[in-house]
C-alpha positions as CSV (number, residue, x, y, z in Angstrom):
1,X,-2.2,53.7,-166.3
2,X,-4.5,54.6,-163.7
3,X,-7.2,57.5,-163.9
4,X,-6.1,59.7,-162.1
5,X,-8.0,62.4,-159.3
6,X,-8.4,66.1,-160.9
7,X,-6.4,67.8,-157.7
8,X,-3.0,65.0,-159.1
9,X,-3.9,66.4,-162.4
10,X,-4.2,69.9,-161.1
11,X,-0.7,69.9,-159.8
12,X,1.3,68.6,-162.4
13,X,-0.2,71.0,-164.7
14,X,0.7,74.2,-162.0
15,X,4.1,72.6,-161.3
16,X,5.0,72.7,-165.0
17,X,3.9,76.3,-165.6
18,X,5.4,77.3,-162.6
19,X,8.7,76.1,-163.9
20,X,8.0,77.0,-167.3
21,X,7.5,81.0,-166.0
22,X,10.7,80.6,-163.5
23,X,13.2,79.3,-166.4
24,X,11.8,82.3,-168.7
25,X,11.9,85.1,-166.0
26,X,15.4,83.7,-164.9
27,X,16.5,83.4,-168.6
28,X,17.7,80.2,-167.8
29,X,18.9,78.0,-171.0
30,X,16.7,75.4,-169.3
31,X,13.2,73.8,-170.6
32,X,10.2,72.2,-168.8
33,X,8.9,69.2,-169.8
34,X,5.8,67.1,-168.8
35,X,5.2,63.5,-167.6
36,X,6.1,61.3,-171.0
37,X,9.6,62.3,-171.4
38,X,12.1,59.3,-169.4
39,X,15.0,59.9,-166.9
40,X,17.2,56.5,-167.2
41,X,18.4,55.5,-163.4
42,X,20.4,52.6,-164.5
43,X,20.8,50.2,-167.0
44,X,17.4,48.2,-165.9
45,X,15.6,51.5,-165.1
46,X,13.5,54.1,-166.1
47,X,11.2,56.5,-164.4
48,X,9.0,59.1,-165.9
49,X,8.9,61.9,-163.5
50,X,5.6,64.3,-164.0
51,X,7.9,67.3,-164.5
52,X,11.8,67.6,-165.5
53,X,13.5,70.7,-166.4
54,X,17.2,70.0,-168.4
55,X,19.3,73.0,-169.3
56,X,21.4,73.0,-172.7
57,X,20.6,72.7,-176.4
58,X,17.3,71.7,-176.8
59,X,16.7,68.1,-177.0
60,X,15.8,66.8,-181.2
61,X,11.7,66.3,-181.1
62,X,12.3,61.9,-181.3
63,X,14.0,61.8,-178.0
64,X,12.3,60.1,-175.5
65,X,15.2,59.8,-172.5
66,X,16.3,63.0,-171.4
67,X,20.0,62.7,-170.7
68,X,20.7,65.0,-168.3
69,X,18.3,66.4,-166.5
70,X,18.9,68.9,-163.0
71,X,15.3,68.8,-161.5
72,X,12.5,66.4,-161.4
73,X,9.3,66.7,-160.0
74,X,6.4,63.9,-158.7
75,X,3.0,64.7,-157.4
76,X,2.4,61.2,-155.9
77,X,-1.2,59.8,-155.3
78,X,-1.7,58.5,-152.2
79,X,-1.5,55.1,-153.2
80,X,2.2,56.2,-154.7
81,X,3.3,58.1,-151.9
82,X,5.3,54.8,-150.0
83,X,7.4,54.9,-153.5
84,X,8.1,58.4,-154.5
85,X,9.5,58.9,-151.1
86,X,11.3,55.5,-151.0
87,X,12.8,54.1,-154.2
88,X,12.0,57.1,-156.4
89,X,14.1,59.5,-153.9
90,X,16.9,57.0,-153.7
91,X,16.9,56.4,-157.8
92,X,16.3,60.3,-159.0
93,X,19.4,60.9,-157.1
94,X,21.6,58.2,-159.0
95,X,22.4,59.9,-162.3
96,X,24.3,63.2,-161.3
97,X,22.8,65.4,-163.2
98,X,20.2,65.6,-160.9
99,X,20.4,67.9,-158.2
100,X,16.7,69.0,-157.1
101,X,14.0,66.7,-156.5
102,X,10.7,67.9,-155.4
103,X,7.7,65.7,-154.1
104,X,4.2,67.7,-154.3
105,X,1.6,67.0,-152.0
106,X,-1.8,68.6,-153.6
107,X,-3.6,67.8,-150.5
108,X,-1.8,69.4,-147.8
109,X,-0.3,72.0,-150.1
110,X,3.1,71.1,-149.5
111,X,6.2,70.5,-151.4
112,X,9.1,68.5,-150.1
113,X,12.4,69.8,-151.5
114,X,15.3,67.2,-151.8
115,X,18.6,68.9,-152.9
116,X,21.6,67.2,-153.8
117,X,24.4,69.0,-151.4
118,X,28.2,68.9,-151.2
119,X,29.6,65.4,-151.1
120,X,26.5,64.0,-152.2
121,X,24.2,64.6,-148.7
122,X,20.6,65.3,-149.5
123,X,19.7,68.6,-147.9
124,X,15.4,68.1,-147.1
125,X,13.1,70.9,-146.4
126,X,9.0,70.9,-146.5
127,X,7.9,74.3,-147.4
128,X,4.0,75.6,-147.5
129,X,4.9,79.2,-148.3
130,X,7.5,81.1,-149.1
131,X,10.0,81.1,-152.3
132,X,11.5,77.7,-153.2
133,X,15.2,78.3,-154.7
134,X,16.2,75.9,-157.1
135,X,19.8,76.2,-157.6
136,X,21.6,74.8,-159.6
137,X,20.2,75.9,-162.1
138,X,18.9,79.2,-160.4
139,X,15.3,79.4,-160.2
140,X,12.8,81.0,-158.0
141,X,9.2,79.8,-158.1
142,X,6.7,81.3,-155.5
143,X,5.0,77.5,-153.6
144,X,1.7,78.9,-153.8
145,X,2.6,78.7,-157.6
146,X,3.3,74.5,-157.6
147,X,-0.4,74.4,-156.9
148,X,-3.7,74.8,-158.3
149,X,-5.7,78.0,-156.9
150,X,-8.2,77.2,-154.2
């Protein structure tokens, strides 16, 4: 794996807490989990988002694919970018568990929301400010919050 720049670092670390304090203040039955933990596409892949929150029991410590997780979450590099907005966005959306997938750009500050919406169409909105909803599975997390103070 490829060091990576302390603003990609930064972000994934924000995003995390961000979710971690939404789930809590919502009193979700959901946890946040960092890069490491697997999302299985399909029978030949697996990605490992930087962020996932799954709602449910919590998963036993030796798991390492989370079966069914609502929202995942990639802060791309710029040399990643191409994919996270290509194959990733097409693959996050294949197991159906998944409805929220959020791209973080930590240079420009901005966070690409991708929402699974009825019959399957992907709803898409870029947001700088404001309150990003996450529902399912009800969450509210401030965008200023996704990213490391200035």
């Amino acid at each position: 794996m490829s060091p990576e720049r302390v603003v990609h670092t930064e972000t994934k670390g924000e995003a995390y807490s961000a979710l971690k304090n939404a789930i809590a203040v919502a009193r979700a039955p959901c946890r946040a989990l960092t890069e490491g933990a697997a999302v299985r596409i399909d029978i030949g892949t697996v990605f490992e988002p930087d962020v996932l929150v799954y709602c449910g029991p919590r998963l036993p410590p030796d798991t390492l694919e989370v079966p069914s997780p609502v929202i995942v979450v990639e802060a791309p590099s710029p040399g990643a970018a191409a994919w996270d907005h290509g194959a990733k966005l097409e693959g996050y959306f294949s197991p159906p568990s998944i409805m929220q997938y959020l791209l973080l750009d930590a240079d420009s500050r901005m966070a690409v929301h991708h929402k699974r919406g009825r019959d399957d169409f992907l709803e898409t909105r870029i947001l700088r400010d404001g309150v990003l909803r996450l529902d399912p599975p009800g969450l509210e997390v401030p965008v200023v919050d996704l990213f490391a103070p200035m």
